[in-house]
C-alpha positions in Angstrom: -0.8 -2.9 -5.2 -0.6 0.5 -6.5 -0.9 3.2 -3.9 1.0 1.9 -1.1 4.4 0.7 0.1 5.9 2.1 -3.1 9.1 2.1 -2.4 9.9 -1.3 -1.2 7.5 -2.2 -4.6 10.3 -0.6 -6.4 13.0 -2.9 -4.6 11.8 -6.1 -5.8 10.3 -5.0 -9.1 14.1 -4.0 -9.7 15.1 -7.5 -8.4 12.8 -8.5 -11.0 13.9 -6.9 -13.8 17.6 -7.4 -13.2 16.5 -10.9 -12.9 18.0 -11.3 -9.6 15.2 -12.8 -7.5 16.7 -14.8 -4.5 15.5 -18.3 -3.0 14.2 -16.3 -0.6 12.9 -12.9 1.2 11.4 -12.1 4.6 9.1 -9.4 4.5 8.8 -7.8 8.3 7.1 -4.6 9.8 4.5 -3.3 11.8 0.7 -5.3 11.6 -1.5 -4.4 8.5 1.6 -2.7 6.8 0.3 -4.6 3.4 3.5 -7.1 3.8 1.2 -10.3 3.1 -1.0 -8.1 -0.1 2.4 -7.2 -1.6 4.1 -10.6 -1.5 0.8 -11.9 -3.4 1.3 -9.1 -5.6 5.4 -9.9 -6.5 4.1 -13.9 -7.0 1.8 -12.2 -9.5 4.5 -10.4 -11.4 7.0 -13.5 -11.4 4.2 -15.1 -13.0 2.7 -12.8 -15.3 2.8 -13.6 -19.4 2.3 -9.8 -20.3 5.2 -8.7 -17.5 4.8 -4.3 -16.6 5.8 -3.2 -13.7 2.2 -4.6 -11.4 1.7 -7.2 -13.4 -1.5 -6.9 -16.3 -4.0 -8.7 -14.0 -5.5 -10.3 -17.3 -3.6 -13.3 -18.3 -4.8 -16.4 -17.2 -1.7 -16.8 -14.7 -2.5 -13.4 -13.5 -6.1 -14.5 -12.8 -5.4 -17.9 -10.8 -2.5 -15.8 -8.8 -5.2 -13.2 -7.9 -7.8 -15.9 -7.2 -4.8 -18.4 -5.0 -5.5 -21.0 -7.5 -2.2 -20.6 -9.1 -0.1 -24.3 -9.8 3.4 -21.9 -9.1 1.4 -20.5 -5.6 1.7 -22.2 -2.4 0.2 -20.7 0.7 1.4 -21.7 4.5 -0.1 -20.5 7.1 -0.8 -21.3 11.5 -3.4 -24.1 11.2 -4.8 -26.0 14.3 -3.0 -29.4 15.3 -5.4 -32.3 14.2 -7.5 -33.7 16.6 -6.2 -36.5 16.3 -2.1 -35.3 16.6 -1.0 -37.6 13.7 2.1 -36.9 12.5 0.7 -38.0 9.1 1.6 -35.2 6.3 -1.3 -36.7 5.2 -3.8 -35.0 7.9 -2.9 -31.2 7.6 -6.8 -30.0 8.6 -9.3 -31.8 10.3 -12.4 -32.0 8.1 -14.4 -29.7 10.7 -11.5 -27.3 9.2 -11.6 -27.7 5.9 -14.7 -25.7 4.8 -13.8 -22.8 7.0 -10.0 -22.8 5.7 -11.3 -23.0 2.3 -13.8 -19.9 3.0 -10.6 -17.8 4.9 -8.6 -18.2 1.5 -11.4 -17.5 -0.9 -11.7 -14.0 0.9 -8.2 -13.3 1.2 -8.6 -14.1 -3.1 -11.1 -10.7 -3.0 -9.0 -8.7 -0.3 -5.2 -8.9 0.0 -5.6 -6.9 3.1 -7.9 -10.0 5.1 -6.1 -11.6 7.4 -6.2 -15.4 7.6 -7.0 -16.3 11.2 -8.1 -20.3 11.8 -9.1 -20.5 15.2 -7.0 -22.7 17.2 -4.2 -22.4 15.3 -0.8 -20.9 17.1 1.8 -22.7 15.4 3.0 -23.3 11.8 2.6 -27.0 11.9 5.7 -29.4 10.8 2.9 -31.2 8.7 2.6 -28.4 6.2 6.3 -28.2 5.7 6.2 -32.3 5.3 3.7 -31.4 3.0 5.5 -29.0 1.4 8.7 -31.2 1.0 7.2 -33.6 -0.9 6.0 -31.7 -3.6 8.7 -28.7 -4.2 11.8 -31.1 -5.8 9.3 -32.7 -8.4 9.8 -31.6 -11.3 7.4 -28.8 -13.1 6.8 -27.8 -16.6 4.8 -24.4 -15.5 6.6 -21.1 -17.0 7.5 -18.5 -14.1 8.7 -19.1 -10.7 7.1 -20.9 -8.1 6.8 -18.9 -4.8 6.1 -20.1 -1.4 4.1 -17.9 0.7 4.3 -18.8 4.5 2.5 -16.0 6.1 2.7 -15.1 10.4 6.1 -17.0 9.9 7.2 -16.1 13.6 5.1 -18.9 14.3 7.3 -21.5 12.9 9.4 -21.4 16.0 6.9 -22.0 18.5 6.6 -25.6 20.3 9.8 -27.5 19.6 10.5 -25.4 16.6 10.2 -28.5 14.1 8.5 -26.9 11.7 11.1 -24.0 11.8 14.2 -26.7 11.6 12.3 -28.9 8.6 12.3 -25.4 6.6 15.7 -24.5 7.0 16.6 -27.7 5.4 14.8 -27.1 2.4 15.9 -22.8 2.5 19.3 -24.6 2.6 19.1 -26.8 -0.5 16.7 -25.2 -2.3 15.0 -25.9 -5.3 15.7 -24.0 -8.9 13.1 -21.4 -9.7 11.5 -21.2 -6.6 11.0 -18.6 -4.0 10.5 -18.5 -0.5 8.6 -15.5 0.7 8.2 -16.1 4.6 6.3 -12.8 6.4 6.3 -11.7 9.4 5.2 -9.2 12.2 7.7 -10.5 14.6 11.3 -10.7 12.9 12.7 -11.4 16.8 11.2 -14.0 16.8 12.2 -16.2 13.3 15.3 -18.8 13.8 18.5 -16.5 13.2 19.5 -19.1 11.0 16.7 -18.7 8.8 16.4 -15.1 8.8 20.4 -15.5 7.8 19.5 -17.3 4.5 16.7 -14.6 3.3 16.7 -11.3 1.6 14.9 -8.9 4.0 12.6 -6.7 3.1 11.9 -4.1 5.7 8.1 -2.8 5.6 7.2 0.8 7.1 3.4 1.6 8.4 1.5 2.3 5.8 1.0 6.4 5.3 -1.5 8.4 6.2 -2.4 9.3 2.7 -3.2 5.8 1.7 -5.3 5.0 5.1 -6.9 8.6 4.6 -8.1 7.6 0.9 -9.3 4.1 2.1 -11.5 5.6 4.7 -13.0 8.3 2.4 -13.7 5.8 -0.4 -16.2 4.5 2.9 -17.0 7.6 4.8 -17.9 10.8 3.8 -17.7 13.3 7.3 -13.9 14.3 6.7 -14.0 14.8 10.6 -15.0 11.0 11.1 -12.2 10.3 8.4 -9.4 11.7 10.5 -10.5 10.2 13.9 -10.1 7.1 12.0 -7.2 7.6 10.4 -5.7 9.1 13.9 -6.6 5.3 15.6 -5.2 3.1 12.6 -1.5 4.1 12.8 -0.6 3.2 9.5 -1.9 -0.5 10.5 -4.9 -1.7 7.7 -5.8 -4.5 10.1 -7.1 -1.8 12.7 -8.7 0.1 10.0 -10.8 -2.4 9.2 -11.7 -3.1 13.1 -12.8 0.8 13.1 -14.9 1.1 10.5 -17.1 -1.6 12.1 -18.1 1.2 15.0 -19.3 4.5 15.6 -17.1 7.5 16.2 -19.1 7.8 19.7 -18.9 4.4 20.5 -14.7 4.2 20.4 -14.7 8.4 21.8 -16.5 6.9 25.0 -14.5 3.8 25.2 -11.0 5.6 24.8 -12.6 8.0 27.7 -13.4 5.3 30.0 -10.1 3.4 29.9 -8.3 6.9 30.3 -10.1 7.4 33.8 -9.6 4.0 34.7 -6.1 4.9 34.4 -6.4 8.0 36.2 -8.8 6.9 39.3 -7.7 5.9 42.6 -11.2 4.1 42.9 -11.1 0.8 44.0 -14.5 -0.2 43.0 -13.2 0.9 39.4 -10.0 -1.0 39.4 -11.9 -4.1 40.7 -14.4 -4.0 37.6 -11.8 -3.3 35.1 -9.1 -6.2 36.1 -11.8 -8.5 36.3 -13.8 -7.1 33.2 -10.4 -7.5 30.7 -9.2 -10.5 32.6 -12.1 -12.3 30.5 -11.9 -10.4 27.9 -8.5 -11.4 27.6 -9.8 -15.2 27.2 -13.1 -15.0 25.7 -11.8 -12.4 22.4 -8.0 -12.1 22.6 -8.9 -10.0 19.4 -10.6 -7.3 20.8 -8.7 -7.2 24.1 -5.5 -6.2 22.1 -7.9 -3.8 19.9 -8.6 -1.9 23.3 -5.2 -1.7 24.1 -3.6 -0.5 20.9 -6.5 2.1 20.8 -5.2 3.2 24.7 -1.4 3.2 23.1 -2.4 5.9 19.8 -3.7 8.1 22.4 -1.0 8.4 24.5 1.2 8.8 21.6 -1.0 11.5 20.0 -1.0 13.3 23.4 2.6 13.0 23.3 3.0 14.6 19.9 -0.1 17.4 20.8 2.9 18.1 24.0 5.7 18.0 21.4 3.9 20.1 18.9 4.2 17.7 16.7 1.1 17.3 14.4 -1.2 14.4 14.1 -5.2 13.1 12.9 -6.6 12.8 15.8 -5.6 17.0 17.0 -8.3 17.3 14.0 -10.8 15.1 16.4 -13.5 15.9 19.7 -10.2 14.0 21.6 -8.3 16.9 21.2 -9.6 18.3 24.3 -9.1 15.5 26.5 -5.6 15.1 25.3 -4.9 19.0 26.4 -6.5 18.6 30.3 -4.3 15.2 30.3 -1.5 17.1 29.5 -2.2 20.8 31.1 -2.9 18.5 34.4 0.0 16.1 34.7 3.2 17.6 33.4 5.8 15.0 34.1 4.5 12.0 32.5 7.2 9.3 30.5 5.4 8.7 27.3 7.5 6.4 25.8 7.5 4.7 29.4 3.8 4.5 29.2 3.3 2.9 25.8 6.2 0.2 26.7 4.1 -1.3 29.5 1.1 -1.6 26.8 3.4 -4.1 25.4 4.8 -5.3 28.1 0.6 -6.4 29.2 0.2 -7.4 25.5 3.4 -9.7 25.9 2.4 -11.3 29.2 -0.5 -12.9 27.0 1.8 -14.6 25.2 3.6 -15.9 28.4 0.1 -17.4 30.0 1.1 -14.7 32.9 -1.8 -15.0 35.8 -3.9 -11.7 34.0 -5.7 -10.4 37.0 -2.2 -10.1 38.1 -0.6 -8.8 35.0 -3.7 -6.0 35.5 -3.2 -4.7 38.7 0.0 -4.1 38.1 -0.3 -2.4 34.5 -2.5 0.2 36.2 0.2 0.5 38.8 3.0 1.1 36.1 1.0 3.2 34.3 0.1 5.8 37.4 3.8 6.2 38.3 4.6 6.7 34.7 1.8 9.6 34.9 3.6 10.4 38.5 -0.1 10.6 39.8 0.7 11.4 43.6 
């Protein structure tokens, strides 16, 4: 815990100490903001037998919190609908699943920061809330609080929204010393009616500082360290993508995209719609990787314009970034890194992508006002 997001730390160990912990919080922000690490981290201090302010990380509840083993820890998170589409709270994972599910968890155990991702899964499914139902009212000897983690929790609403509706019966009549902690990347998306019945917990990107140290504990070419810090935005998740590649190898691809973006080369256009239209199917993943990295630099061109200072000025992009701007003067930033979105969105809306494409590279040439 220590290190990051100290401030909203200091918010609910406060809550804590004041013992005025509510039935439940929603922790939203940006991606990789360390929302999921520091809700495992407040379960850990509710829990703790030797309480300080981070909890001492040698009691046994300390251990089994750290580990996700604990009797007063629940974990919820987007599984795939069973094959078989029982409503059954009894089939929550196919047995294909279960190894893999078990393997996601045990690594999240040695990495806050991992995300859980179960392939096929796009939905909080009403059978883990059935699940959960049955289980929260029985009574418990265990000392400390028992906290329900539900993590991507955007995701309750999608389908029919029944998982969403069987929560808010339980966040209504909820049980005594028990917490919901529901996190989410997407707050717009969560029922207002649930949102309505937590304590929310705003979460900033993390800060430079903290990304800047997690890099150099990895790399030791201070110039590689600030091109990476440049591309992760505050965001751990994309930190971790990076550091899987060589400097040259994401220097060549942000190049490429950006004349893409500039050409008026049909060939080129042709190649890329049809080159990201399967990416977009084949590894969602590193389709939205390739865009983010396409958004930071448009932003860091933006603040190199503004004179306002940034990681990646420190970098070989620099230069590029200062023929982009000395070339096209008039060009809507903001404008620019909306219609990122806007492309990341229509994947989201099953949107005919070749489509979606052409007309993001449309968008983003009269944005640039390339005559």
């Amino acid at each position: 815990m220590r290190g990051f997001q100290d401030k909203v730390w200091d918010r609910l160990y406060r809550s804590h100490t004041l013992k005025n912990v509510p039935n439940a919080y929603i922790f939203s922000g940006p991606a990789g903001s360390g929302k999921e690490s520091l809700a495992i981290q407040f379960s850990k201090i509710l829990n703790c037998q030797n309480p300080n302010k981070f909890g001492c990380d040698n009691c046994s509840s300390c251990l089994r919190i750290l580990q996700l083993q604990h009797e007063n820890l629940k974990l919820i998170f987007p599984l795939p609908a069973p094959a078989n589409n029982s409503s059954s709270p009894g089939n929550l994972i196919d047995s294909k699943n279960i190894e893999l599910v078990t393997k996601l968890v045990a690594e999240k155990s040695k990495d806050s920061f991992f995300k859980i991702k179960v392939p096929g899964s796009n939905r909080i499914l009403i059978n883990s809330i059935r699940d959960l139902r049955k289980s929260i009212y029985l009574k418990s000897d265990n000392l400390g609080r028992r906290i329900i983690l539900i993590f991507d929790a955007h995701l309750l609403s999608m389908g029919q929204g029944e998982a969403a509706n069987a929560l808010l019966k339980l966040l209504e009549e909820p049980p005594k010393r028990t917490s919901f902690i529901l996190v989410t990347d997407q707050i717009n998306l969560v029922l207002s009616t649930i949102t309505s019945r937590c304590q929310s917990i705003s979460f900033p990107r993390l800060d430079d500082e903290f990304i800047f140290e997690w890099f150099s504990s990895k790399i030791s070419n201070i110039d590689e360290v600030n091109f990476f810090v440049g591309l992760s935005d505050g965001n751990i998740h994309m930190a971790k993508k990076l550091i899987l590649f060589q400097k040259q190898e994401l220097v060549d691809l942000i190049n490429d995209l950006i004349k893409v973006l500039l050409s008026k080369n049909s060939s080129m256009w042709r190649k890329f719609v049809q080159t990201y239209s399967k990416l977009s199917k084949d590894d969602l993943g590193m389709f939205l990787f390739h865009l983010t990295l396409l958004k930071i630099w448009f932003q860091s061109t933006n603040r190199l314009v503004i004179n306002i200072s940034h990681h990646l000025h420190k970098t070989q992009l620099k230069s590029g970034m200062e023929r982009f701007a000395n070339l096209y003067k008039n060009v809507d930033y903001l404008g620019i890194v909306s219609e990122v979105e806007e492309l990341k969105n229509a994947l989201t809306q099953n949107l005919f992508m070749p489509l979606s494409l052409t007309t993001f590279l449309l968008k983003i040439q009269r944005k640039i006002n390339i005559k």
